[in-house]
Backbone as CSV, one residue per row, in Angstrom:
resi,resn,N_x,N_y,N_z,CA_x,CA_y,CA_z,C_x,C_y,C_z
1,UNK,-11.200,14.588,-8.356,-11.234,13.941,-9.680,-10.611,14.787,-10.747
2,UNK,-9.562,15.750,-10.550,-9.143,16.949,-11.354,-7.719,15.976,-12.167
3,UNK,-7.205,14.813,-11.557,-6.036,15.045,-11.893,-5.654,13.677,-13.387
4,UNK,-6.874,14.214,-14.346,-6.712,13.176,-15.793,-6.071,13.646,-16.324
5,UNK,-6.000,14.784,-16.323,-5.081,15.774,-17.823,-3.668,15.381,-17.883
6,UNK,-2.884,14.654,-17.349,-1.678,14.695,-17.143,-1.095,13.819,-18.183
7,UNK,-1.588,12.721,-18.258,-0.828,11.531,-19.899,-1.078,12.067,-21.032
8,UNK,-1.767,12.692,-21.641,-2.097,12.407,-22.880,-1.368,12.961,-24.135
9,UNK,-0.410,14.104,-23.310,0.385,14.370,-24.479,1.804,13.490,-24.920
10,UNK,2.253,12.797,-24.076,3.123,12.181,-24.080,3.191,11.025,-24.666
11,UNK,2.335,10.447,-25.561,2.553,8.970,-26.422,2.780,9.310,-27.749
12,UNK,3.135,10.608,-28.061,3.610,10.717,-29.371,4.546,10.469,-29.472
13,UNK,5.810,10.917,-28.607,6.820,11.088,-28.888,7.241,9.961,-28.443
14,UNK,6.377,8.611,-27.712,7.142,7.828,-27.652,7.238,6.454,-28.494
15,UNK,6.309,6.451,-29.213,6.488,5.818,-30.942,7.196,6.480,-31.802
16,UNK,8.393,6.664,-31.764,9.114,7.475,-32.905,9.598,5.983,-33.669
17,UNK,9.896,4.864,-33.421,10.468,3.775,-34.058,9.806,3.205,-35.388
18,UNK,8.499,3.008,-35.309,8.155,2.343,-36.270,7.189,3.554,-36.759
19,UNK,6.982,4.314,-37.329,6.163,5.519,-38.067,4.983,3.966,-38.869
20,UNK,3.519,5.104,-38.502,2.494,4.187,-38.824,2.085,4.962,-40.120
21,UNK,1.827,4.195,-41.399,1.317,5.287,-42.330,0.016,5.426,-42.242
22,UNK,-1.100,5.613,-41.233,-2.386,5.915,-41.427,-2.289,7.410,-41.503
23,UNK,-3.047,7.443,-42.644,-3.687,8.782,-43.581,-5.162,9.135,-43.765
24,UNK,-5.856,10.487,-43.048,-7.285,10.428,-43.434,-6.868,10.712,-44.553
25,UNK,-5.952,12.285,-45.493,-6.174,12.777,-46.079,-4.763,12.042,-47.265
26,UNK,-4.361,12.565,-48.048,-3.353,11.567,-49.060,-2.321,12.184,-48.713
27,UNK,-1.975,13.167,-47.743,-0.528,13.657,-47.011,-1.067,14.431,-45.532
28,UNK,-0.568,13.485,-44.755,-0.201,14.558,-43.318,0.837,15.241,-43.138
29,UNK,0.802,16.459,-43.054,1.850,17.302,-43.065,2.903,16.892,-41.823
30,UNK,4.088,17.038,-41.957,4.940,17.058,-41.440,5.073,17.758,-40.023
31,UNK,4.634,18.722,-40.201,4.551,19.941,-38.852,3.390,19.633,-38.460
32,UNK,2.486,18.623,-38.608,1.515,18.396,-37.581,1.742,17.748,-36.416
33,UNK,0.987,18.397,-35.322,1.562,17.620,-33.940,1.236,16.077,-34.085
34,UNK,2.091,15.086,-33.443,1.651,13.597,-32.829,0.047,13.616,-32.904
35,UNK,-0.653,12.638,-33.411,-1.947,12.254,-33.326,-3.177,13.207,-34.243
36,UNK,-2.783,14.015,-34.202,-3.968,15.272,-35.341,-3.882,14.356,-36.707
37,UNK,-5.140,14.647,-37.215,-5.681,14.012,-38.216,-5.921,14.869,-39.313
38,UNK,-5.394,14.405,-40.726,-6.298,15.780,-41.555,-7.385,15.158,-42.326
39,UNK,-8.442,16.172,-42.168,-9.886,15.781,-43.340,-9.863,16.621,-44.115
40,UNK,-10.271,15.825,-45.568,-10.500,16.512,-46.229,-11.804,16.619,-46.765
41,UNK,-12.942,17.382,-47.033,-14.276,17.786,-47.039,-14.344,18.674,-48.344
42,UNK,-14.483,18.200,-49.376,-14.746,18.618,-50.325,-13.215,19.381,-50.975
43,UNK,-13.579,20.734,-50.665,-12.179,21.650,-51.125,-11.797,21.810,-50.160
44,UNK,-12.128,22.042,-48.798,-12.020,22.808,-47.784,-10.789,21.915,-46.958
45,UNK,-9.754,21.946,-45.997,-9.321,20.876,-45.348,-9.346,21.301,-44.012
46,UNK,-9.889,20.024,-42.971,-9.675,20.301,-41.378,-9.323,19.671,-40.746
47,UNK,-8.140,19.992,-40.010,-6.898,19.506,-38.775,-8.168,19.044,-37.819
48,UNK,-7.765,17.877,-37.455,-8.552,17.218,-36.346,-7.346,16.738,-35.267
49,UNK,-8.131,17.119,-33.758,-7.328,16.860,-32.805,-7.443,15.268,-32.431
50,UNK,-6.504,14.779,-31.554,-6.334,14.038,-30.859,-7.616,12.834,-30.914
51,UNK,-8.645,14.293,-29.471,-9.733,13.878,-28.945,-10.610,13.897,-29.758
52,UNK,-10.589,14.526,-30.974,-11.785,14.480,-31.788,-12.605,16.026,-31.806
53,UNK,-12.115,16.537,-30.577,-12.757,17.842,-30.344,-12.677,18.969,-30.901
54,UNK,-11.411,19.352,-31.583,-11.246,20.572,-32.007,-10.570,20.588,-33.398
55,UNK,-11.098,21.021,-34.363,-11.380,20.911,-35.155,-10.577,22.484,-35.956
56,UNK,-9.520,22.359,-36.780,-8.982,23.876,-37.510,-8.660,24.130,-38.656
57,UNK,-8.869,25.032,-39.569,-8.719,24.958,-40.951,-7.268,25.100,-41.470
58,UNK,-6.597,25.652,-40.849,-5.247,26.087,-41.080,-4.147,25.161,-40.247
59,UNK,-3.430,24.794,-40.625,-1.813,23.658,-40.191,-1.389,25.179,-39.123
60,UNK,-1.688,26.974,-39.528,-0.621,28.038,-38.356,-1.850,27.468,-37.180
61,UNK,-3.157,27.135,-37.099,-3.484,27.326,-36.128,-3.890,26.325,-34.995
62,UNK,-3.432,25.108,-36.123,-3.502,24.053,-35.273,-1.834,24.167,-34.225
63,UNK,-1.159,24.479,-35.180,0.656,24.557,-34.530,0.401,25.461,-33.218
64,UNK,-0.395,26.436,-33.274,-0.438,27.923,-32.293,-1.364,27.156,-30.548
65,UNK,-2.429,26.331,-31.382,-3.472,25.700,-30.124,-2.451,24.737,-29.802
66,UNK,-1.643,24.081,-30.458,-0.666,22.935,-29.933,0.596,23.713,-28.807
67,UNK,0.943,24.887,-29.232,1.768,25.208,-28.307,1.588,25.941,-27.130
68,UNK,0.143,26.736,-27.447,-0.167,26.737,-25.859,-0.725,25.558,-24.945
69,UNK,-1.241,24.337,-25.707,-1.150,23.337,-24.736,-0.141,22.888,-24.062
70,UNK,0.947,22.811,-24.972,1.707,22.217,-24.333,2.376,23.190,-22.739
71,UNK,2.515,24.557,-23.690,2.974,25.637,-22.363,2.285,25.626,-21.236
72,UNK,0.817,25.237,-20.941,0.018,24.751,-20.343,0.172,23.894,-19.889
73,UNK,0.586,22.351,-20.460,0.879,20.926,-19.738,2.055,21.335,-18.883
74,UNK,3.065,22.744,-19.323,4.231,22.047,-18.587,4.594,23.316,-17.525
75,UNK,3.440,24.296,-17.594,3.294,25.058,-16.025,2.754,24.193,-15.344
76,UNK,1.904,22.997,-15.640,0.538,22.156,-14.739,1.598,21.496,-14.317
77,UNK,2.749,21.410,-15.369,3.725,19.929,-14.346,4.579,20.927,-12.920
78,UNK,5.289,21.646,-13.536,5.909,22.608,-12.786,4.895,22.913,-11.517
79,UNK,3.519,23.716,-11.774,3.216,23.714,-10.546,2.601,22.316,-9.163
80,UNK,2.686,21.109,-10.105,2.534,20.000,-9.517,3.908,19.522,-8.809
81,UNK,5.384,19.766,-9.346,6.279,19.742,-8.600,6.852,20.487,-7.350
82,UNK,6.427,21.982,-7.611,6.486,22.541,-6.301,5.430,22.192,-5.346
83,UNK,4.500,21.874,-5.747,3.396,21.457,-4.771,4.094,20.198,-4.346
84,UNK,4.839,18.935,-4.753,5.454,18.762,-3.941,6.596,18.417,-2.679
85,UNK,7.203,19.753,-3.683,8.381,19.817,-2.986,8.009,20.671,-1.671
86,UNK,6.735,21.397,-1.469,6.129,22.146,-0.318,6.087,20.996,0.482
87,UNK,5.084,20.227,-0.291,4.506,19.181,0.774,6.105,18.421,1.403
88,UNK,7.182,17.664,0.770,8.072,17.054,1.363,8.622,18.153,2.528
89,UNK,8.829,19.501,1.751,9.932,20.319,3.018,8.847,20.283,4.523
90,UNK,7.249,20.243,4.138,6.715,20.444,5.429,6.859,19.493,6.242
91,UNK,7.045,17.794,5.513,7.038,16.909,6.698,8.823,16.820,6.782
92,UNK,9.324,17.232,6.390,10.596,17.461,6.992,10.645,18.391,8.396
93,UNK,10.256,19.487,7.942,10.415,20.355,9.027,9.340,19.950,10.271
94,UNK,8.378,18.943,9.772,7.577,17.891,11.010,8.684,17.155,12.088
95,UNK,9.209,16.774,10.854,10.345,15.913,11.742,10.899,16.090,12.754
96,UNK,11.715,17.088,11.955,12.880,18.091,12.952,12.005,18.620,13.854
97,UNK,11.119,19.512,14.112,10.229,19.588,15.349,9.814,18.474,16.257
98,UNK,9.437,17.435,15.658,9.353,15.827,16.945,10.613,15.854,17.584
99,UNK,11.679,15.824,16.667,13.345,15.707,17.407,13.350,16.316,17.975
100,UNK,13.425,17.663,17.675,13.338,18.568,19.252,12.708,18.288,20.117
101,UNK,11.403,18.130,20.419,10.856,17.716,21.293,10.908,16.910,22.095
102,UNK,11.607,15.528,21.275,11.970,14.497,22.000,13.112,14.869,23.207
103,UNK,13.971,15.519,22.149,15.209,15.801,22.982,14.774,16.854,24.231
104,UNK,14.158,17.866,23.963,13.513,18.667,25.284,12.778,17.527,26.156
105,UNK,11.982,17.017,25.760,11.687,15.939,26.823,12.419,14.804,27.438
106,UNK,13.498,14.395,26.808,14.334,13.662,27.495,15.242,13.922,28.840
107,UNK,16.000,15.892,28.005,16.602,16.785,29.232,15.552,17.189,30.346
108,UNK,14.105,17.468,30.103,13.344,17.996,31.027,13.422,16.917,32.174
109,UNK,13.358,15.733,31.384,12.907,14.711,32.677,14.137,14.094,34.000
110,UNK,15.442,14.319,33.136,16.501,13.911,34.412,16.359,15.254,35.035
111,UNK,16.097,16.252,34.947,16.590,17.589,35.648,15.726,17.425,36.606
């Protein structure tokens, strides 16, 4: 059941056509990632994520948690592609071992 994490960063970038103006606060900054929300709470202001979960006072540190996610989403992809390009080369090299075999058993049997 490990493998949810994989969509969720990707629907930002794919509404770029029609820009929605929902605003918690009376300007979302520009350099905020896709989907973060800003509140504003008296004087104080806080970057809200996505999920609702994480919560930052500063636009450097929401930008800083945004880019190690992403560096994160895209070793998780990377190591999901070699995993399986392992898995294809092994049933390849399955293959080619049946062929041989076949063929050794075909020569074994007229001899």
């Amino acid at each position: 059941g490990g493998g949810g994490g994989e969509g969720g960063g990707g629907d930002g970038a794919a509404g770029g056509g029609k820009e929605e103006k929902k605003k918690t606060a009376n300007e979302t900054p520009a350099s905020l990632p896709p989907g973060w929300t800003v509140e504003v709470r008296g004087r104080s202001t806080a970057y809200v994520s996505p999920d609702g979960m994480t919560h930052f006072s500063t636009l450097a540190k929401v930008q800083r948690y945004h880019k190690q996610q992403m560096a994160l989403a895209e070793r998780f992809q990377q190591q999901q592609q070699r995993h399986a390009e392992a898995k294809k080369r092994e049933k390849e090299k399955e293959a080619l071992e049946q062929k041989q075999k076949q063929k050794q058993g075909a020569s074994g049997g007229e001899a």
